[in-house]
Backbone as JSON, one array per atom type, in Angstrom:
{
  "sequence": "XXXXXXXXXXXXXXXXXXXXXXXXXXXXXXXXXXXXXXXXXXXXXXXXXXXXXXXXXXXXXXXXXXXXXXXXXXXXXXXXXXXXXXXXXXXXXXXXXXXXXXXXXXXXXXXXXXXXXXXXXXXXXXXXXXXXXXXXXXXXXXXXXXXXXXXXXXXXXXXXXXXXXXXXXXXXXXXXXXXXXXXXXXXXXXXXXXXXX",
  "N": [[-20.86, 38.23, -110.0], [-23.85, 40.3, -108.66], [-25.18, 39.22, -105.58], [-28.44, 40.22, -105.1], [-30.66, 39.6, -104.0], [-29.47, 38.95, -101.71], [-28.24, 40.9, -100.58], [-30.03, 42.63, -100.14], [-31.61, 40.73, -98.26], [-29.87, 41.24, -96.23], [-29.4, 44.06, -95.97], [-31.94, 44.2, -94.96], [-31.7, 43.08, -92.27], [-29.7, 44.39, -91.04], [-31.4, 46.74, -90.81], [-33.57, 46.04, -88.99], [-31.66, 45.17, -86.86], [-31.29, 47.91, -86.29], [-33.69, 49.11, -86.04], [-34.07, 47.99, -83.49], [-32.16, 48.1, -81.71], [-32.83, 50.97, -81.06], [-35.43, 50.73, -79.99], [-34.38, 49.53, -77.57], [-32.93, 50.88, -76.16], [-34.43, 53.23, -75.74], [-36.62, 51.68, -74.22], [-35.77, 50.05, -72.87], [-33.6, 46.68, -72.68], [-35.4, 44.69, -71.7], [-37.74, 45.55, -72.53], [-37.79, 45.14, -75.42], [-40.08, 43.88, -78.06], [-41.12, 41.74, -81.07], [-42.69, 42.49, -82.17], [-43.17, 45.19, -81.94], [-41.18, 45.8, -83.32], [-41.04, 44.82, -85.77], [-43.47, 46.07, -86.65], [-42.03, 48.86, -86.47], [-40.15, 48.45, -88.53], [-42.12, 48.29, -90.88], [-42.82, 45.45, -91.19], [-45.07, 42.4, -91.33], [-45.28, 41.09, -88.1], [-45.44, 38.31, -88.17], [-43.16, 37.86, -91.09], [-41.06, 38.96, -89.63], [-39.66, 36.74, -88.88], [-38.17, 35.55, -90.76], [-36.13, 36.6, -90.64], [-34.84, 36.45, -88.18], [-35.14, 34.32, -86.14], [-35.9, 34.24, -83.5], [-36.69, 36.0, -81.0], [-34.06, 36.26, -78.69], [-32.82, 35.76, -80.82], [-32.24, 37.76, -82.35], [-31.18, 39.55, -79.86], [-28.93, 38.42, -79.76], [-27.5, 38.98, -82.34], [-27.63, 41.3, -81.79], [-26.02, 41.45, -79.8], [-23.35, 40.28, -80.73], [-22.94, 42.6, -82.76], [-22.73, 44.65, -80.86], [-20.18, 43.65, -79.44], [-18.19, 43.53, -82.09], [-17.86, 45.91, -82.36], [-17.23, 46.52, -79.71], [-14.54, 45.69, -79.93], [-13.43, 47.15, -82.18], [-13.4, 49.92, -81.11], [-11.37, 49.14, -79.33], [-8.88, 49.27, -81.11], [-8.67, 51.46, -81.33], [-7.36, 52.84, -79.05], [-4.2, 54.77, -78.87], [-1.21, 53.92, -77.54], [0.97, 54.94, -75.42], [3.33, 53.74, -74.52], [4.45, 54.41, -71.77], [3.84, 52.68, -68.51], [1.75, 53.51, -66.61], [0.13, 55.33, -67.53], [-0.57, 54.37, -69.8], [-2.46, 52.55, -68.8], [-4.1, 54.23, -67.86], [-5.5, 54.96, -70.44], [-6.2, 53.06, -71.41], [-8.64, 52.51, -69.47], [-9.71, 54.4, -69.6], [-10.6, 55.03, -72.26], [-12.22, 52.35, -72.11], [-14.74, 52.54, -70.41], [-15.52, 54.87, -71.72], [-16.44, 53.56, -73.97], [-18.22, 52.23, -73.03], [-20.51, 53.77, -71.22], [-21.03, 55.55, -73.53], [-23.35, 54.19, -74.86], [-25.23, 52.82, -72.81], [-27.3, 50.96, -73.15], [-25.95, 48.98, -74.74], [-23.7, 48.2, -73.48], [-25.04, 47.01, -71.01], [-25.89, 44.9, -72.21], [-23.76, 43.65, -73.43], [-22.22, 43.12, -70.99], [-23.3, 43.17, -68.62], [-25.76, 40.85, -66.77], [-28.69, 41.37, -68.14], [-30.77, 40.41, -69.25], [-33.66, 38.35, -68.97], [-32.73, 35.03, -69.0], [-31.38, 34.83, -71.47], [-28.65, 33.54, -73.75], [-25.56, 34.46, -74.72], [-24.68, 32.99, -78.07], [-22.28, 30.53, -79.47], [-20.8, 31.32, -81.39], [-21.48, 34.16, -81.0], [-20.5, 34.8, -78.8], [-17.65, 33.78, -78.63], [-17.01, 36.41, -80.3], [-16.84, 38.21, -78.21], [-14.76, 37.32, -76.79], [-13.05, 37.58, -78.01], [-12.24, 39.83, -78.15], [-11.63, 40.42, -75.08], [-9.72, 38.74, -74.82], [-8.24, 40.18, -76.58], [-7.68, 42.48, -75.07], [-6.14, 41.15, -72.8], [-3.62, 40.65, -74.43], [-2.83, 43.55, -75.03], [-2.46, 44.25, -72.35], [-0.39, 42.74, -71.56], [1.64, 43.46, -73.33], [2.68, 45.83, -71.68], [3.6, 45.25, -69.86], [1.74, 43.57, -67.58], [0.83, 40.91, -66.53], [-1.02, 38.1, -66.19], [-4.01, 36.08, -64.6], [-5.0, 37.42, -62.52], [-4.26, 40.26, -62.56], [-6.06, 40.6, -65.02], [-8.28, 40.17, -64.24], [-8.61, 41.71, -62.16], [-8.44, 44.56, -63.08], [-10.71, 44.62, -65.22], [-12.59, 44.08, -63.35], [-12.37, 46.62, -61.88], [-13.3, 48.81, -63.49], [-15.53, 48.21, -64.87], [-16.67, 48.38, -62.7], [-16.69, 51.66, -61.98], [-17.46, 52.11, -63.91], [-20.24, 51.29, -63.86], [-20.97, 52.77, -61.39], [-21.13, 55.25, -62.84], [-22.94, 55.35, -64.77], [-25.12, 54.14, -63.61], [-25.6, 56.4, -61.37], [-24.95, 58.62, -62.1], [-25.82, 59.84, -64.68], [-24.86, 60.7, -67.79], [-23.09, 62.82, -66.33], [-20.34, 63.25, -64.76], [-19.06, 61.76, -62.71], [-18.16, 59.53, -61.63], [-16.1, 59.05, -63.59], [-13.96, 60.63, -63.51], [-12.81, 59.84, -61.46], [-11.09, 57.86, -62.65], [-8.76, 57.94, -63.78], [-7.07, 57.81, -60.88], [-8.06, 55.63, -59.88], [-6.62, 53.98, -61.51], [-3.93, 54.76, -60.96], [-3.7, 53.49, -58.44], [-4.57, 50.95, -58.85], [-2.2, 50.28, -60.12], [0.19, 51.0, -58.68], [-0.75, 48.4, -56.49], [-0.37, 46.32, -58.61], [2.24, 46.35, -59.2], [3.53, 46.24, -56.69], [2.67, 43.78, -56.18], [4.27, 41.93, -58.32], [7.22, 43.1, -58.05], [7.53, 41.58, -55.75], [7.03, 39.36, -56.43], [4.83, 37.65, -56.91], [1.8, 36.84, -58.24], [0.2, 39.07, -59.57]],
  "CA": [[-22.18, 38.86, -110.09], [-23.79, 40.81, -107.2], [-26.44, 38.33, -105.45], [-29.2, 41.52, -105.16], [-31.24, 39.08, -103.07], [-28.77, 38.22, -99.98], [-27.79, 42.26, -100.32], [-31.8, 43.25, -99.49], [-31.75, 40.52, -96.89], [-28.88, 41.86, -95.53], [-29.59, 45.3, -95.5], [-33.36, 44.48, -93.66], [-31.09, 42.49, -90.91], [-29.17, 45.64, -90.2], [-32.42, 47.85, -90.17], [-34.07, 45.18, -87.89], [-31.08, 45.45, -86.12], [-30.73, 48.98, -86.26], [-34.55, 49.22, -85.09], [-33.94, 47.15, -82.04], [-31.56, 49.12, -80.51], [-33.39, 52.19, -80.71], [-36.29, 50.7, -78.98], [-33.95, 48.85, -76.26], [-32.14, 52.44, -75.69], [-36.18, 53.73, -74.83], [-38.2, 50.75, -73.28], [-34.5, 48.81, -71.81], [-33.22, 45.39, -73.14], [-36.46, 43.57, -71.43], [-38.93, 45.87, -72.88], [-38.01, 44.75, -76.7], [-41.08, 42.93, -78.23], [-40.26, 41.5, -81.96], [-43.89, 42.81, -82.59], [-43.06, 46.31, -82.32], [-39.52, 45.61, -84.01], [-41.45, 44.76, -87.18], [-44.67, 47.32, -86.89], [-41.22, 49.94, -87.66], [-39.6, 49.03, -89.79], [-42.86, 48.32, -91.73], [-43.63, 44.37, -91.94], [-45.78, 41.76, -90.25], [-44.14, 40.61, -87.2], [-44.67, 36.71, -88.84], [-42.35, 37.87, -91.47], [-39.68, 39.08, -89.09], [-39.29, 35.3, -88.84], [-37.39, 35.13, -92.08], [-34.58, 37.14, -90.59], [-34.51, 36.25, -86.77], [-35.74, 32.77, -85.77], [-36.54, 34.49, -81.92], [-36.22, 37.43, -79.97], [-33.25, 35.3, -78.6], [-31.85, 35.53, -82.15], [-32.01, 39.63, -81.91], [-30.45, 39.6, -79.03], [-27.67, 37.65, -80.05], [-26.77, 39.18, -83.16], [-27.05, 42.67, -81.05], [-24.57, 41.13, -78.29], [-22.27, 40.21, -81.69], [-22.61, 43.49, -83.18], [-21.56, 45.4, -80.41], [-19.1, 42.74, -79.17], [-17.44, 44.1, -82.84], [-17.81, 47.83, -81.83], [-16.3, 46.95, -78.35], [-13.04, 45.74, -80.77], [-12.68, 48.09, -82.87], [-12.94, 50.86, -80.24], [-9.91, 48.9, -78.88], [-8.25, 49.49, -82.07], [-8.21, 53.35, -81.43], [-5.79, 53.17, -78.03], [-2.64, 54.52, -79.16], [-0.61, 53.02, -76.41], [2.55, 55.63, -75.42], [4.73, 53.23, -73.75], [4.64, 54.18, -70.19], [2.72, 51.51, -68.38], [0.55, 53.73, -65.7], [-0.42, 56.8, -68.79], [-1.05, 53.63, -70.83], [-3.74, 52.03, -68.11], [-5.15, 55.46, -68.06], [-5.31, 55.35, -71.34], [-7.02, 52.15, -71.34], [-9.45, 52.15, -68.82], [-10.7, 55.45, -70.43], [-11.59, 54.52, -73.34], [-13.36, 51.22, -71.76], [-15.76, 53.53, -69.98], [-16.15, 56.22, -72.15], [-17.43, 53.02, -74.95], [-19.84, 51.47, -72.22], [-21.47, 55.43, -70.76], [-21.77, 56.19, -74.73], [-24.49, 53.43, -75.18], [-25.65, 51.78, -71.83], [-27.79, 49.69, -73.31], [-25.07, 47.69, -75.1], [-23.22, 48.06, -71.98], [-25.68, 46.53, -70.56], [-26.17, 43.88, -72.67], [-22.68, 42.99, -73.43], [-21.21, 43.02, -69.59], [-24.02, 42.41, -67.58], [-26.59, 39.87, -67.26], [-30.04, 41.84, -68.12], [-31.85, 39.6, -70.11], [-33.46, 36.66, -68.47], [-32.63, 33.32, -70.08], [-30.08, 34.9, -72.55], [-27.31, 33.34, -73.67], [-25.36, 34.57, -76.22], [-24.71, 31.92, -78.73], [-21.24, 30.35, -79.48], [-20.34, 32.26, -82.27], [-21.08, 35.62, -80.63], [-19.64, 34.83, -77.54], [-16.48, 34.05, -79.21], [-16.42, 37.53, -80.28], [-16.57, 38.72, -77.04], [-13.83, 36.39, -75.88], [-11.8, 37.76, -78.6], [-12.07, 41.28, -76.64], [-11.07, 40.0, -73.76], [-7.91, 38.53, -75.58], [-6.78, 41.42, -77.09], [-7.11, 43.44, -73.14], [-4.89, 40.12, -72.06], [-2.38, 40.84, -75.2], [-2.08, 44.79, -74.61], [-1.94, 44.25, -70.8], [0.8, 41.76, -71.55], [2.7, 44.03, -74.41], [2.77, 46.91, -71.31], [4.12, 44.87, -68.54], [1.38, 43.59, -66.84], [0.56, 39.41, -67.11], [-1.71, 37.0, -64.66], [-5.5, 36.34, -65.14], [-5.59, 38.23, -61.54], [-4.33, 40.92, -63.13], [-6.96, 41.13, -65.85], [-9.48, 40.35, -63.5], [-9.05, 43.27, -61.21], [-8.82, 45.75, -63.78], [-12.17, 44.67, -65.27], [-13.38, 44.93, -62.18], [-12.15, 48.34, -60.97], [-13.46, 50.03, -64.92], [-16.77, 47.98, -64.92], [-17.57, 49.08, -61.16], [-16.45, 52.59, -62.07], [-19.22, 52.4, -65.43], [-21.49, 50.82, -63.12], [-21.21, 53.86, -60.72], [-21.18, 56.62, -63.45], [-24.28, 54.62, -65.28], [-26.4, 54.56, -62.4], [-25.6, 57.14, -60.23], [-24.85, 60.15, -62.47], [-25.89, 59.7, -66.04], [-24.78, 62.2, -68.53], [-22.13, 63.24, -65.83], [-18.6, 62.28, -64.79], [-18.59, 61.86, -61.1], [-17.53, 58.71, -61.65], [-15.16, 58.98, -64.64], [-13.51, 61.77, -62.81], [-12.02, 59.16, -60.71], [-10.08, 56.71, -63.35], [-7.05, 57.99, -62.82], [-7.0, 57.31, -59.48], [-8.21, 54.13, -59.91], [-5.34, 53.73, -62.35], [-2.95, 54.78, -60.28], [-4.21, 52.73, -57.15], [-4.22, 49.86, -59.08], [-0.28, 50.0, -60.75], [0.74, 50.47, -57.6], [-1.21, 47.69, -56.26], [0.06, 45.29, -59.11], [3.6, 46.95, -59.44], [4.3, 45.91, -55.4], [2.79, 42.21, -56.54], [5.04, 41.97, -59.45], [8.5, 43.1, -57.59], [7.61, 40.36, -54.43], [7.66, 37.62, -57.06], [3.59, 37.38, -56.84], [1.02, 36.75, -59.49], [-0.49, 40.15, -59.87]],
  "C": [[-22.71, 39.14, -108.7], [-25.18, 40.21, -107.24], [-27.58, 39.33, -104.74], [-30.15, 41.27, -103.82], [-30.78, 39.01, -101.72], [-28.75, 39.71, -99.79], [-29.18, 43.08, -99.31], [-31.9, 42.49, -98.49], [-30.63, 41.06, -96.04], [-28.78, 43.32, -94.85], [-31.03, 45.47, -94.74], [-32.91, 44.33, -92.38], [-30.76, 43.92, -90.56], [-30.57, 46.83, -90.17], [-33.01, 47.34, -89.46], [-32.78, 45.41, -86.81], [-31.22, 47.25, -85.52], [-32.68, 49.84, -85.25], [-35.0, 49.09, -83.45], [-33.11, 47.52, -80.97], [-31.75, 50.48, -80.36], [-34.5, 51.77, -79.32], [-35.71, 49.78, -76.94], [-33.53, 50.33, -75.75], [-33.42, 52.75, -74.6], [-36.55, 52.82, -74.19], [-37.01, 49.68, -72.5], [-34.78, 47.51, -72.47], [-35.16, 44.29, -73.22], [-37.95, 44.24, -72.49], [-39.02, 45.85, -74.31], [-39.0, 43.86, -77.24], [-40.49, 43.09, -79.82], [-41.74, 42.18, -82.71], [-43.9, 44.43, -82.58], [-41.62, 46.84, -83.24], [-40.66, 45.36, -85.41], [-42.76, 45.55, -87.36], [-42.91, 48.57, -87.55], [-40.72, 50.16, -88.17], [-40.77, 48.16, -91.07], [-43.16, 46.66, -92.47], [-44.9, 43.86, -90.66], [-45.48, 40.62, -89.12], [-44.24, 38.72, -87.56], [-43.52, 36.74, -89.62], [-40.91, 38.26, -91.29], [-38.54, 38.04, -88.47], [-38.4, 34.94, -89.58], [-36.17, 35.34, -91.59], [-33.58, 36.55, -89.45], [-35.64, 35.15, -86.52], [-36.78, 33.37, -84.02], [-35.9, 35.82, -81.62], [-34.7, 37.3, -79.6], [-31.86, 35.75, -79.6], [-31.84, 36.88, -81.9], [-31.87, 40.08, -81.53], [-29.01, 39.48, -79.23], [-26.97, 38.03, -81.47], [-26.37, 41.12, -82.99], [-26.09, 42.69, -80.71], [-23.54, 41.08, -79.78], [-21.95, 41.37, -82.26], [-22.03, 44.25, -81.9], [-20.2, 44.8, -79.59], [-18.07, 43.38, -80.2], [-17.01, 45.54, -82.84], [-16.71, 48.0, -81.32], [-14.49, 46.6, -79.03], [-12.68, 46.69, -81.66], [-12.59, 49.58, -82.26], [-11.91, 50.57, -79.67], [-8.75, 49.46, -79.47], [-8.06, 50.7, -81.94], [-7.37, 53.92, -80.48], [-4.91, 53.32, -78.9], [-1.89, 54.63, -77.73], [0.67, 54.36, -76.84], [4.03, 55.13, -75.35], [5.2, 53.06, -72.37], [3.3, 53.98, -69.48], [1.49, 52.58, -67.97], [0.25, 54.45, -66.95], [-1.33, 55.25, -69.34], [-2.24, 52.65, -70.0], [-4.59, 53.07, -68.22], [-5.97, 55.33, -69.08], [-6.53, 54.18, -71.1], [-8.61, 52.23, -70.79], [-10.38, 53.22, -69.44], [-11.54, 55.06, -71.19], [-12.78, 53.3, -72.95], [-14.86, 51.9, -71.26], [-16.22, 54.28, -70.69], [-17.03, 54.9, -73.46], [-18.45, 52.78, -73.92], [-20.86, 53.17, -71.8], [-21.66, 55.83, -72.68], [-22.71, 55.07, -74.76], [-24.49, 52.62, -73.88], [-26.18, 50.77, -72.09], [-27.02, 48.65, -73.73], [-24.39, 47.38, -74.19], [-23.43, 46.88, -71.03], [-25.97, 44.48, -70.94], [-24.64, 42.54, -73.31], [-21.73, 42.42, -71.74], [-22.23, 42.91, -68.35], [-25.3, 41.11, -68.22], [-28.57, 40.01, -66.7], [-30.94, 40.97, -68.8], [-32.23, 38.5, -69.68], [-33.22, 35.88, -68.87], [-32.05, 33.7, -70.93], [-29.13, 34.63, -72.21], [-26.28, 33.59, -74.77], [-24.63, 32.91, -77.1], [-22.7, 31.77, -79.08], [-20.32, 31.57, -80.28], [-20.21, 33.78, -81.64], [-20.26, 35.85, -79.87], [-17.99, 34.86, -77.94], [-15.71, 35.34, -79.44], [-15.95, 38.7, -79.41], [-14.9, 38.47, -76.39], [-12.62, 36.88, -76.39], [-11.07, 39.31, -78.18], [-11.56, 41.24, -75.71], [-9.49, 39.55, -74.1], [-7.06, 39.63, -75.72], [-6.62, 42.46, -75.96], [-5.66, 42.36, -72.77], [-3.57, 40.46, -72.73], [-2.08, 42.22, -75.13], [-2.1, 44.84, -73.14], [-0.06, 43.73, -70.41], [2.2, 42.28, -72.36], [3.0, 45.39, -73.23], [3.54, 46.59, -70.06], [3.2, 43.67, -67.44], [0.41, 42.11, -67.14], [-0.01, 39.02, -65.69], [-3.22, 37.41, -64.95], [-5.83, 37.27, -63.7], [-5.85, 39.78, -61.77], [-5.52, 41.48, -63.84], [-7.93, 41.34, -65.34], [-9.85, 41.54, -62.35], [-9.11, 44.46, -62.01], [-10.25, 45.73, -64.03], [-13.63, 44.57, -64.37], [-13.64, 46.05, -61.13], [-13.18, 48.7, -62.59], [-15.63, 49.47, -65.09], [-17.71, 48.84, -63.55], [-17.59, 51.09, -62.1], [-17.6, 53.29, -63.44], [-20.37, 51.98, -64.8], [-22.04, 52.46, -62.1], [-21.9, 54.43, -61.45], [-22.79, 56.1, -64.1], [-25.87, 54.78, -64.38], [-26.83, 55.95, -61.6], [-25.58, 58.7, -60.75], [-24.67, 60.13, -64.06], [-25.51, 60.52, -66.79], [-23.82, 62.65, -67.61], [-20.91, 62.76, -66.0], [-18.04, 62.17, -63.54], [-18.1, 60.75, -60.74], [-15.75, 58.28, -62.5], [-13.9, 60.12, -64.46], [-12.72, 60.88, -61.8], [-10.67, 57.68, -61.38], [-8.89, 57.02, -63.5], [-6.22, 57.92, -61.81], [-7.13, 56.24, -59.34], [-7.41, 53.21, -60.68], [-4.28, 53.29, -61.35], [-2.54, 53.88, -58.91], [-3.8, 51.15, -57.56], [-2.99, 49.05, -59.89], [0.51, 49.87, -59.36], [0.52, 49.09, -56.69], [-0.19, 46.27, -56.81], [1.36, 45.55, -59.41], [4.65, 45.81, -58.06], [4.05, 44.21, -55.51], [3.83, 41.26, -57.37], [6.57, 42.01, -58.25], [8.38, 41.94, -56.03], [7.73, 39.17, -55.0], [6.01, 37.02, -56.85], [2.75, 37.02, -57.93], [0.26, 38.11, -58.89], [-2.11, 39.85, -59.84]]
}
């Protein structure tokens, strides 16, 4: 039997959700109040208590939802086979999810929110993102947490650029193949010396 009750709370969560990242998009992460989160989608911000314990909490089930996004946009690399195409390939897509929504961007990979932390559970899902970069890095050739760690810090800088510096452009994203290529060679010449990458 279909429990009609959990279905209606379920479907307010996702329009509370779905409210909350409209107004973070417009007024930025900090400028979310839980008091204009429940003026639209039409209660009285005591009863937005029922759903979300704190601001905190509507944060944290943001960071989880697009934590699930940022995986299943993973899921849409089709991987060719040859390593450098297949970093391309990669790093693309990483960028092109963070420049389509900054704010989640924002809220998943940096640290905009004062005193947020995402909570175990979400974080997890994050972590599990990060896994599956470590397991197609690792199915392409390319193993060592140095490894992982310089990529996600060439593709983040490179969304950080394009984010800031030229919104709606690609004066940044115009360079990830270069920054590909820079960095195979990089970890290619680590790799054949007998290095950790």
């Amino acid at each position: 039997m279909r429990d009609r009750k959990a279905e209606r709370h379920q479907s307010t969560k996702a329009e509370i959700l779905g409210v909350a990242w409209e107004i973070a998009r417009a007024e930025g992460l900090a400028g979310l109040t839980l008091r204009d989160v429940a003026h639209r989608v039409g209660m009285r911000p005591p009863s937005l208590y029922s759903y979300f314990a704190s601001k905190d909490a509507v944060y944290d089930a943001m960071f989880a939802q697009g934590s699930r996004e940022f995986l299943e946009w993973q899921a849409k690399v089709e991987l060719t086979g040859d390593t450098l195409t297949d970093l391309k390939l990669i790093a693309r897509y990483f960028v092109d999810f963070c420049t389509e929504n900054p704010t989640r961007y924002q809220l998943l990979f940096q640290r905009t929110v004062p005193g947020f932390e995402p909570s175990a559970e979400s974080f997890a899902v994050s972590v599990e993102g990060l896994e599956e970069l470590r397991r197609t890095l690792a199915g392409i050739g390319i193993t060592g947490p140095e490894a992982l760690d310089l990529l996600t810090a060439l593709v983040t800088g490179l969304t950080d650029q394009q984010i800031s510096n030229d919104p709606g452009g690609d004066r940044w994203i115009r360079l990830i193949d270069q920054a590909m290529e820079m960095y195979f060679a990089h970890v290619s010449k680590r790799m054949k010396a007998g290095d950790e990458p």
